[in-house]
N, CA, C and O atoms as a CHARMM CRD file, in Angstrom:
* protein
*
  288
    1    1 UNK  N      9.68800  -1.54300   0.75600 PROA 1      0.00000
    2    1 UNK  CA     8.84500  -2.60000   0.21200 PROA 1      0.00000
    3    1 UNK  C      9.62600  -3.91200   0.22600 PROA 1      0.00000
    4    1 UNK  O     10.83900  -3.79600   0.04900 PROA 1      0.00000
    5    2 UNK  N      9.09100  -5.25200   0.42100 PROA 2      0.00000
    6    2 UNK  CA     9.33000  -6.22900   1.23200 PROA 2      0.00000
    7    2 UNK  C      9.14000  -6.79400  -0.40500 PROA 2      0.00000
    8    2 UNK  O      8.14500  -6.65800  -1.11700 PROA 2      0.00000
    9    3 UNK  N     10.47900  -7.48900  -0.74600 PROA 3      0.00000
   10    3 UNK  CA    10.47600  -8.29600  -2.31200 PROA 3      0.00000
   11    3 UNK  C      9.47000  -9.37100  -2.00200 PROA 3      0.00000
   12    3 UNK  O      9.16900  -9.68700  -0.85100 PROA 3      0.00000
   13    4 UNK  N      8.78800 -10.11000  -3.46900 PROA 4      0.00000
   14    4 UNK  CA     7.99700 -11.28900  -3.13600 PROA 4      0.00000
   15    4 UNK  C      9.09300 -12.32800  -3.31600 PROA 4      0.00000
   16    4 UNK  O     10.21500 -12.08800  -3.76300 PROA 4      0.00000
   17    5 UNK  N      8.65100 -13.47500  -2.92700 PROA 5      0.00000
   18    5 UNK  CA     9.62600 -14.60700  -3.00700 PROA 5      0.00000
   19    5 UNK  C      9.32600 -15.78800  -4.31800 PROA 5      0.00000
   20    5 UNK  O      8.61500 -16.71900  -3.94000 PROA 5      0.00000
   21    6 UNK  N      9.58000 -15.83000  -5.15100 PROA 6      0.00000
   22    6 UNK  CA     8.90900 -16.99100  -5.72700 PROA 6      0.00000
   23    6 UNK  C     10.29600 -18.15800  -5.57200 PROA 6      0.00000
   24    6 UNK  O     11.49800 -17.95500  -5.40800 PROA 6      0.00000
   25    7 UNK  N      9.55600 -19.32600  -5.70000 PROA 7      0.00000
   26    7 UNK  CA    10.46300 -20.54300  -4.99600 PROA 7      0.00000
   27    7 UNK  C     10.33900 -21.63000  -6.61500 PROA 7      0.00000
   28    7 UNK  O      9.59100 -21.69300  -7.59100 PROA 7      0.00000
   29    8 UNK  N     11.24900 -22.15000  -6.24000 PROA 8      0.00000
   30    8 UNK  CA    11.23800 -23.54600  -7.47200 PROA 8      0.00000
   31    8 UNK  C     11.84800 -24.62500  -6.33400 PROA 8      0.00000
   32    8 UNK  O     12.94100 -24.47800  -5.78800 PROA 8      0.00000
   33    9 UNK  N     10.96300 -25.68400  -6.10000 PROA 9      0.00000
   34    9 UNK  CA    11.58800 -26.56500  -5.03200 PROA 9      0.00000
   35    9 UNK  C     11.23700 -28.22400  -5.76800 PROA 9      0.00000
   36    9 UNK  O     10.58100 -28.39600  -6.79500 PROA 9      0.00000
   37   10 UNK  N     11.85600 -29.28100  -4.94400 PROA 10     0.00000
   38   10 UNK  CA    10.95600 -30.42800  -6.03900 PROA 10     0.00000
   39   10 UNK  C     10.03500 -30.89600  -4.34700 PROA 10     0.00000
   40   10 UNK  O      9.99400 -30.74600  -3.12600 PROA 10     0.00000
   41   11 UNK  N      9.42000 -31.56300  -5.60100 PROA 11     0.00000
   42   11 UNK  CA     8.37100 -32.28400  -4.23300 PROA 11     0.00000
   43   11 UNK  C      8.80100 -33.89300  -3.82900 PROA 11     0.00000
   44   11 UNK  O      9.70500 -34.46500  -4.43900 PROA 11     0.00000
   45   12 UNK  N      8.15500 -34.44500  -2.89600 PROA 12     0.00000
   46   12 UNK  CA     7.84100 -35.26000  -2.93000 PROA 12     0.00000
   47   12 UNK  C      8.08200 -36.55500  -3.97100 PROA 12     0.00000
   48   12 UNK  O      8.88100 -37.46700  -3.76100 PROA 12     0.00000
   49   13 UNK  N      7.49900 -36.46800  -4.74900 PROA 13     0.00000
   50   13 UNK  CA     7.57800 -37.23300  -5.95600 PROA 13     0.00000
   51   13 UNK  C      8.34100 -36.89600  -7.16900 PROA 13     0.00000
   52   13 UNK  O      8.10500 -37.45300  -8.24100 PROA 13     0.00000
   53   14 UNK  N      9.47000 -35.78100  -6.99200 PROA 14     0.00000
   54   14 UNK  CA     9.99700 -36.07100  -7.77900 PROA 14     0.00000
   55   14 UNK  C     10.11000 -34.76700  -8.75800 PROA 14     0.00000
   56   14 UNK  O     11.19600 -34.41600  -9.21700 PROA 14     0.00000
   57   15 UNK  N      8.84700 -34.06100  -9.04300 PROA 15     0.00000
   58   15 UNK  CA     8.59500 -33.16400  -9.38400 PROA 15     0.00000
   59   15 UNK  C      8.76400 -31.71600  -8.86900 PROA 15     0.00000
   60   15 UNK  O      8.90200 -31.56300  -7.65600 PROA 15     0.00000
   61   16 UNK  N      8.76700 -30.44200  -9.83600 PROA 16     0.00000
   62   16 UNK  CA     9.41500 -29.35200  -9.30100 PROA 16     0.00000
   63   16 UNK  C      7.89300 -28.59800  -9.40400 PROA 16     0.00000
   64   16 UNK  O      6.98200 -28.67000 -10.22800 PROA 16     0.00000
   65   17 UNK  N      8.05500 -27.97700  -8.36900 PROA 17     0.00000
   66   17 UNK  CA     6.99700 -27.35400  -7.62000 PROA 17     0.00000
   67   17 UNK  C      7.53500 -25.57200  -7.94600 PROA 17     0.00000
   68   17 UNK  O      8.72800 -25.29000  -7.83500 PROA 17     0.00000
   69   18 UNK  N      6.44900 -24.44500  -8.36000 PROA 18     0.00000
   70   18 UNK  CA     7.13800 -23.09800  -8.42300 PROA 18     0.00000
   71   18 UNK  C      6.06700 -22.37600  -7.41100 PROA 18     0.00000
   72   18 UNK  O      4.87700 -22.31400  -7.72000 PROA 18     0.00000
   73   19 UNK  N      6.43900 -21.97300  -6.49900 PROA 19     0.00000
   74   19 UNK  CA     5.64800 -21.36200  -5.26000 PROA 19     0.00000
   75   19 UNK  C      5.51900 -20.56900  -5.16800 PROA 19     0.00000
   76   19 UNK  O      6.55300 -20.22300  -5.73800 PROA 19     0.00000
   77   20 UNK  N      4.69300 -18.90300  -4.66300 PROA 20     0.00000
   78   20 UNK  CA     5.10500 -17.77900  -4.63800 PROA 20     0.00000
   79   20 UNK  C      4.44100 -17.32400  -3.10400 PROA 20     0.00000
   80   20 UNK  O      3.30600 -17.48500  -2.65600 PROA 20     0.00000
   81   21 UNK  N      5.35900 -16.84600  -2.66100 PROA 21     0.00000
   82   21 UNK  CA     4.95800 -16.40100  -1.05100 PROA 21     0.00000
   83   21 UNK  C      3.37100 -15.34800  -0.99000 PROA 21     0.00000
   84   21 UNK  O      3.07500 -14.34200  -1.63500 PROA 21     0.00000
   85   22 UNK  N      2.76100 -15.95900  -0.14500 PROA 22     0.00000
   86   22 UNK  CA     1.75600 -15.84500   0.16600 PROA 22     0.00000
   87   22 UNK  C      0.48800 -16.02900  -0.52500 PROA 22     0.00000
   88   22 UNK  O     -0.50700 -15.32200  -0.36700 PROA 22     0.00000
   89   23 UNK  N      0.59600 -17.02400  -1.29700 PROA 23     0.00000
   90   23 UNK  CA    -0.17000 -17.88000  -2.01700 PROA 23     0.00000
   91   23 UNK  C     -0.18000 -19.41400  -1.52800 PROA 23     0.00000
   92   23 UNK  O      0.67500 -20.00000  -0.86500 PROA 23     0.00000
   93   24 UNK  N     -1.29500 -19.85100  -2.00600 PROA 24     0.00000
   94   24 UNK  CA    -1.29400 -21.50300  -1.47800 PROA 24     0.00000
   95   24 UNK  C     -1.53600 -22.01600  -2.85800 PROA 24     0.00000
   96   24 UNK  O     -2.35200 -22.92400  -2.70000 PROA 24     0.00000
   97   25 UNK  N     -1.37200 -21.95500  -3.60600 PROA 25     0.00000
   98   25 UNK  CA    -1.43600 -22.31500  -5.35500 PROA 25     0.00000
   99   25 UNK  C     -0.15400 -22.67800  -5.77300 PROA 25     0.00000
  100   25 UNK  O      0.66800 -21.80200  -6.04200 PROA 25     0.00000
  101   26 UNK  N      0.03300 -23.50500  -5.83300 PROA 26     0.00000
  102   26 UNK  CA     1.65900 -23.94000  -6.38300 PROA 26     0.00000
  103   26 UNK  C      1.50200 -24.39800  -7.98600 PROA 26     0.00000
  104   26 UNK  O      0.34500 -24.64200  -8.32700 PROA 26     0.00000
  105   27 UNK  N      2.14000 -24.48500  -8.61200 PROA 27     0.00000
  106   27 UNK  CA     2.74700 -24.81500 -10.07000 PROA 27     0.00000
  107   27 UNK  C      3.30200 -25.86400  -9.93100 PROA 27     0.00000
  108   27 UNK  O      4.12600 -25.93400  -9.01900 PROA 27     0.00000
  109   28 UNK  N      3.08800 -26.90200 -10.66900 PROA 28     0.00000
  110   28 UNK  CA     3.72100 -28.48600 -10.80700 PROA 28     0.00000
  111   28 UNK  C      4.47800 -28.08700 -12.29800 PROA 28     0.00000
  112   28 UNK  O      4.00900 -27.62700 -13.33900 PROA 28     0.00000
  113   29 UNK  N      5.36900 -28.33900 -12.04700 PROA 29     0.00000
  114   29 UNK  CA     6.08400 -28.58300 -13.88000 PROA 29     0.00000
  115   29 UNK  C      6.94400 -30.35400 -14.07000 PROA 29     0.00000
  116   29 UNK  O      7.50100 -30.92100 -13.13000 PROA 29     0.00000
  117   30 UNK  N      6.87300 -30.72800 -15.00300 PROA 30     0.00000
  118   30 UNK  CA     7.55900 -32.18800 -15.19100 PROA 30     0.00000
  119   30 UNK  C      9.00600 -32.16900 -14.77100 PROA 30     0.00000
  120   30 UNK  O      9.52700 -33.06600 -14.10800 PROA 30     0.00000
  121   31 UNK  N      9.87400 -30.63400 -15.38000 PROA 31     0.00000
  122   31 UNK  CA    11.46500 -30.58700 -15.62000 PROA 31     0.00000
  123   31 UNK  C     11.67300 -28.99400 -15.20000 PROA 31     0.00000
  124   31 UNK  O     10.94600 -28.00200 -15.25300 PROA 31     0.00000
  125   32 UNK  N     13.15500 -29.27300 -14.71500 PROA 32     0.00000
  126   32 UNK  CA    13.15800 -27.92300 -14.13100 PROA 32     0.00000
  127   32 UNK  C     13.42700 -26.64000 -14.75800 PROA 32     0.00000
  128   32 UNK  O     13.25400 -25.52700 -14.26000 PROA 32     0.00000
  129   33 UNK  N     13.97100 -26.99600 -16.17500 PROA 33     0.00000
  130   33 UNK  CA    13.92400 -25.83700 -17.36800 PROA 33     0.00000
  131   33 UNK  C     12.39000 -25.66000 -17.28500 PROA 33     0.00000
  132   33 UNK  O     12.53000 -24.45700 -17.50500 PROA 33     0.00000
  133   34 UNK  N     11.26000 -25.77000 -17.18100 PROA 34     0.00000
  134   34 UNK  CA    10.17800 -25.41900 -17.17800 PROA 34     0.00000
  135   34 UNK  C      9.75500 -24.63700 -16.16700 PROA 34     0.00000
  136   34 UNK  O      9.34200 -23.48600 -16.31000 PROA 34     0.00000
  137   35 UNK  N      9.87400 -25.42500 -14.79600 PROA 35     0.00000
  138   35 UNK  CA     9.90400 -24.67500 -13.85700 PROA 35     0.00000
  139   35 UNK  C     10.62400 -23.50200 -13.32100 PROA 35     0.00000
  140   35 UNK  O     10.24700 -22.84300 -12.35200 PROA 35     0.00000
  141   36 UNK  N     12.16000 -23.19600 -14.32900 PROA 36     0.00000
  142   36 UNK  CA    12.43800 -21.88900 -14.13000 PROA 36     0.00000
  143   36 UNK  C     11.54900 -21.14200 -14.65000 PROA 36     0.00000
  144   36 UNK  O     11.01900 -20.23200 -14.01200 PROA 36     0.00000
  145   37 UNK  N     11.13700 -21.54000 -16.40800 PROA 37     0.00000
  146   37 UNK  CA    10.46000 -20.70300 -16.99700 PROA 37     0.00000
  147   37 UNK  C      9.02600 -19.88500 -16.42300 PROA 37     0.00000
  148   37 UNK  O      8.51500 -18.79500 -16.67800 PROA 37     0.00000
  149   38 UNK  N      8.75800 -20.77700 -15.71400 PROA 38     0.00000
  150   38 UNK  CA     7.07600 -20.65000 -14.81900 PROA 38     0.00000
  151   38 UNK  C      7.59100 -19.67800 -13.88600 PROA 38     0.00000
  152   38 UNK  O      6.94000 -18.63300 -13.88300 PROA 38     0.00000
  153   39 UNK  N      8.63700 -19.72000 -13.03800 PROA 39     0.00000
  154   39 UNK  CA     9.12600 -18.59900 -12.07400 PROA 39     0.00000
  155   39 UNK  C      9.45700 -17.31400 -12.52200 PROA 39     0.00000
  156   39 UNK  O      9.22700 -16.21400 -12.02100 PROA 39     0.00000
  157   40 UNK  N     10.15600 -17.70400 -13.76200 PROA 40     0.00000
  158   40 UNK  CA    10.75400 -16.26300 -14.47400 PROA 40     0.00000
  159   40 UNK  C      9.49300 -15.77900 -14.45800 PROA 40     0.00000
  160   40 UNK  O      9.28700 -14.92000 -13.60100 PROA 40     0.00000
  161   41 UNK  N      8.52200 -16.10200 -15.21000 PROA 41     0.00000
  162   41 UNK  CA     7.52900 -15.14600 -16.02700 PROA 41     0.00000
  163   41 UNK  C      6.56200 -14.58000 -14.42800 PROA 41     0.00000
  164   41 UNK  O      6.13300 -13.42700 -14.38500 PROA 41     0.00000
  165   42 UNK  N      6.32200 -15.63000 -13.15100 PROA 42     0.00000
  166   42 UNK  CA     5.85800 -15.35600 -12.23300 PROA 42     0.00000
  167   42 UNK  C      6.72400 -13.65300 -11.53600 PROA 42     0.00000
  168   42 UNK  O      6.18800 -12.54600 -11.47800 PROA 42     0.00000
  169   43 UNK  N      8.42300 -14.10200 -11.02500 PROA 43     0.00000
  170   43 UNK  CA     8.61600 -13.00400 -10.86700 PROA 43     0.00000
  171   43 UNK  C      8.84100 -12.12100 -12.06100 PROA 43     0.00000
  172   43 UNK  O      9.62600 -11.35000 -11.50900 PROA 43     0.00000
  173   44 UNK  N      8.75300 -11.71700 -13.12700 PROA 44     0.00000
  174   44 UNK  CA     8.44400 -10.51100 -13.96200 PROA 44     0.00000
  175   44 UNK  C      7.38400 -10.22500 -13.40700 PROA 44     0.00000
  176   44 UNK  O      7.70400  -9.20600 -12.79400 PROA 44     0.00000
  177   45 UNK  N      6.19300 -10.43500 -13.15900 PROA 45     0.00000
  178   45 UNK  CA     5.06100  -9.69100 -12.57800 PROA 45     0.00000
  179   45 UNK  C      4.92200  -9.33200 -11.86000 PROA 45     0.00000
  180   45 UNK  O      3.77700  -8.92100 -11.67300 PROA 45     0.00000
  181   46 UNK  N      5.64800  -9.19700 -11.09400 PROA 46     0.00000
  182   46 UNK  CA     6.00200  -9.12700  -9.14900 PROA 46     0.00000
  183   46 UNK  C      7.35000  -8.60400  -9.10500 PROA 46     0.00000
  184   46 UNK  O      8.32500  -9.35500  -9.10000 PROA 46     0.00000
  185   47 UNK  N      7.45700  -7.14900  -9.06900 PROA 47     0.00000
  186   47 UNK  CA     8.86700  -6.50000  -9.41200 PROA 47     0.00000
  187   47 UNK  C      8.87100  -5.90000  -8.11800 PROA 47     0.00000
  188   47 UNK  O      7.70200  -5.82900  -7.73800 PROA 47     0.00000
  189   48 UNK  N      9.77700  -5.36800  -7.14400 PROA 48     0.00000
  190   48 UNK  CA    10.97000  -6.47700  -7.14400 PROA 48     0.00000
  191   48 UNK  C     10.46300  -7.51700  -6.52200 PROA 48     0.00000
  192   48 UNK  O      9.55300  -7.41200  -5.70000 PROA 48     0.00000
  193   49 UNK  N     11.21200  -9.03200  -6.98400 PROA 49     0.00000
  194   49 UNK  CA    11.15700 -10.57200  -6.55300 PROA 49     0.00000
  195   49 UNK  C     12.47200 -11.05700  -6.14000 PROA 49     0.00000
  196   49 UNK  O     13.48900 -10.51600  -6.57500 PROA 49     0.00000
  197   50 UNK  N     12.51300 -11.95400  -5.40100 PROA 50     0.00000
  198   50 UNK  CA    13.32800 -12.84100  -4.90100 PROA 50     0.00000
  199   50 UNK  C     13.75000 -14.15600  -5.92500 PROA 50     0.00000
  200   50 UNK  O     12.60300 -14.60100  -5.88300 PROA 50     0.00000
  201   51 UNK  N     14.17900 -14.75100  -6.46100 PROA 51     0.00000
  202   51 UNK  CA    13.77600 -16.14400  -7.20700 PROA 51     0.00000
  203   51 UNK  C     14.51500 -16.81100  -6.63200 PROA 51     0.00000
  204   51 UNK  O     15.63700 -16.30600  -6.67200 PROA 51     0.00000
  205   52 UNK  N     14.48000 -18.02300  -5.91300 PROA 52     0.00000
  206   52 UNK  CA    14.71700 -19.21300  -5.57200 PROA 52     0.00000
  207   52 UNK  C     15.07500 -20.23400  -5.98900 PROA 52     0.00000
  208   52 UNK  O     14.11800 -20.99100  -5.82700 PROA 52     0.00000
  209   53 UNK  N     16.11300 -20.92600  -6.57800 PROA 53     0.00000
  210   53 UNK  CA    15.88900 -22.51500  -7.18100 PROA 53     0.00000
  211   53 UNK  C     16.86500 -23.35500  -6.46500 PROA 53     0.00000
  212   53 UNK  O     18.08800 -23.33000  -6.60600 PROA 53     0.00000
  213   54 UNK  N     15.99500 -24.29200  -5.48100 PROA 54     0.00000
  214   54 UNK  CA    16.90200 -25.11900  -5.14600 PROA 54     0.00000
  215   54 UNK  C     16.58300 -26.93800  -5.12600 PROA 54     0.00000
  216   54 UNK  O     15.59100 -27.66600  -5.10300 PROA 54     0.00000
  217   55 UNK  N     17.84200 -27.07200  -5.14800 PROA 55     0.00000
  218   55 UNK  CA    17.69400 -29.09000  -5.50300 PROA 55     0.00000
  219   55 UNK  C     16.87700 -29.64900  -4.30900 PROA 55     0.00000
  220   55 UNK  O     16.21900 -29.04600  -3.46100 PROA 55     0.00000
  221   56 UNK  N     17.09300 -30.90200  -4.47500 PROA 56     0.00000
  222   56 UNK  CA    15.90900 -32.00900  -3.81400 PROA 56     0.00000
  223   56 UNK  C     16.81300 -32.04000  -2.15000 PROA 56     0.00000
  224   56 UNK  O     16.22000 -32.42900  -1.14400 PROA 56     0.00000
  225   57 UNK  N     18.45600 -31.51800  -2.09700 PROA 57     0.00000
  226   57 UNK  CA    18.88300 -31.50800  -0.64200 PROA 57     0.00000
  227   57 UNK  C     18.63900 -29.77400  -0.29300 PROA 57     0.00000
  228   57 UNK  O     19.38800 -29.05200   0.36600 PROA 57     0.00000
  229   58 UNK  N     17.54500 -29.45700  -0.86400 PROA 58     0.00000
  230   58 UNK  CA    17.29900 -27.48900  -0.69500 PROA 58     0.00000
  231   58 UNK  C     19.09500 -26.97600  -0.12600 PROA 58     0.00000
  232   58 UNK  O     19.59900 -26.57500   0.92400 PROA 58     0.00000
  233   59 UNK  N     19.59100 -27.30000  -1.57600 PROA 59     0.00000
  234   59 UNK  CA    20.94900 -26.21000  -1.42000 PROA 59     0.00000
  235   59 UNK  C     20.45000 -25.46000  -2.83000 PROA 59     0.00000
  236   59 UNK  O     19.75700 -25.89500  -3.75100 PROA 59     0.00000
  237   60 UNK  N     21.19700 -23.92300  -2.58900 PROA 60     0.00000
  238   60 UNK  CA    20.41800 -23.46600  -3.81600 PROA 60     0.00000
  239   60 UNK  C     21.17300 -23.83300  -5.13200 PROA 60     0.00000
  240   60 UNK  O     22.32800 -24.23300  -5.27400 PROA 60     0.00000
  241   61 UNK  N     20.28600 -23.60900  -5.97200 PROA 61     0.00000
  242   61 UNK  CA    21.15100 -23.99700  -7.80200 PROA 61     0.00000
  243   61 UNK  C     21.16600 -21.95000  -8.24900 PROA 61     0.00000
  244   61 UNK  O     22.02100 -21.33100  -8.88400 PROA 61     0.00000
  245   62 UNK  N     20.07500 -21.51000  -7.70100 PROA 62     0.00000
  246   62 UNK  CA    19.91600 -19.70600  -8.37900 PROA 62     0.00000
  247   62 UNK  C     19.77700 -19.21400  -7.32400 PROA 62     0.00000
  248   62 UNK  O     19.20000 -19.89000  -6.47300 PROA 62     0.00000
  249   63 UNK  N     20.21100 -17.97000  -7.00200 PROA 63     0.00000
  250   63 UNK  CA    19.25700 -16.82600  -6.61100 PROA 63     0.00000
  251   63 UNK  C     19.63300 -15.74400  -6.87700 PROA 63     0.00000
  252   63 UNK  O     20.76900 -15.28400  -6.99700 PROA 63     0.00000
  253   64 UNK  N     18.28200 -15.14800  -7.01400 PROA 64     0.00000
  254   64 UNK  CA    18.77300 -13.85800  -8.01600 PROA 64     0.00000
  255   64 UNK  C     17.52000 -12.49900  -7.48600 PROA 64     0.00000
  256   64 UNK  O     16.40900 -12.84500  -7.08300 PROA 64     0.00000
  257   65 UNK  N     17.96300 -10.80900  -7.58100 PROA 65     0.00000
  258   65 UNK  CA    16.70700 -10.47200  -7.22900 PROA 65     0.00000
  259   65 UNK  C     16.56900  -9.70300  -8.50900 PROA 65     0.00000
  260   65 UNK  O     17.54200  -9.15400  -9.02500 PROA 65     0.00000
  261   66 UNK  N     15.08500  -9.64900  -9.14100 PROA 66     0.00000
  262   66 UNK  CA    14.56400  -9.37300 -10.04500 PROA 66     0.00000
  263   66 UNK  C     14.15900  -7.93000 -10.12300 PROA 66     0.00000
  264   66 UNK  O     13.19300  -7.78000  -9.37500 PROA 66     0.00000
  265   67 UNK  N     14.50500  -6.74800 -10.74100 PROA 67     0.00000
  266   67 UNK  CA    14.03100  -5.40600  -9.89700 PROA 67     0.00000
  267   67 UNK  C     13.30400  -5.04100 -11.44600 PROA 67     0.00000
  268   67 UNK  O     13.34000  -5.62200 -12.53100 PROA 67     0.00000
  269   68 UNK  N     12.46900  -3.46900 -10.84300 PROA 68     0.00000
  270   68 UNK  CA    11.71500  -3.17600 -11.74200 PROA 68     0.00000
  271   68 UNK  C     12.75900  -2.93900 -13.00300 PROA 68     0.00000
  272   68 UNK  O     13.92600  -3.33100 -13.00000 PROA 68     0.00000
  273   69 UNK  N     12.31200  -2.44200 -13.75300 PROA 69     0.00000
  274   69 UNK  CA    13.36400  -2.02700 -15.50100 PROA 69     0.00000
  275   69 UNK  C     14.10300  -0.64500 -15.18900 PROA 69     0.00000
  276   69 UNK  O     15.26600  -0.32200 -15.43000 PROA 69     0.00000
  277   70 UNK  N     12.95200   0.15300 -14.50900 PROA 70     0.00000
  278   70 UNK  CA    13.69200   1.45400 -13.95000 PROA 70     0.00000
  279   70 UNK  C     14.80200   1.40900 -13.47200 PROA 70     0.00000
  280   70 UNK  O     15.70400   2.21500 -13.69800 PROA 70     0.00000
  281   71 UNK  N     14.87900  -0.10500 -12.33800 PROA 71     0.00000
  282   71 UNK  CA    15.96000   0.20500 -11.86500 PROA 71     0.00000
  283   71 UNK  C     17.27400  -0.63600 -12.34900 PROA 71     0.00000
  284   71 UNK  O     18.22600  -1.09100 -11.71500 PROA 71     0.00000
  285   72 UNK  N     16.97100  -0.65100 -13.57000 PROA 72     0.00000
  286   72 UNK  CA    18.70800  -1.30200 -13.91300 PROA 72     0.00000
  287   72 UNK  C     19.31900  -0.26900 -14.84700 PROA 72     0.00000
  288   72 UNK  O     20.47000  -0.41400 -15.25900 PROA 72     0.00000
């Protein structure tokens, strides 16, 4: 089974965007403590996940993979 990806990227303007692969629905948050929070709770639902967080030059700040509870 192929992990999902969820992403925290900023946009455009400034703002951090939380994405999740194979969706076209993105999450706007103001600050990026928020936008982890929006990812965390995204990958908890989506076991195992990928999580993503990277700055405005996309180098990463996290990555981490999220597995079910079983498996820790």
């Amino acid at each position: 089974m192929n992990p999902t990806t969820v992403r925290v990227d900023v946009n455009v303007r400034g703002a951090w965007e939380v994405a999740l692969s194979g969706e076209a629905d993105r999450v706007t948050c103001a600050t990026l403590q928020e936008a982890r929070r929006v990812a965390r709770r995204r990958a908890a639902d989506r076991r195992p996940c990928e999580l993503i967080v990277r700055d405005a030059y996309h180098r990463v700040l996290q990555h981490e993979l999220v597995v079910s509870r079983e498996a820790r």
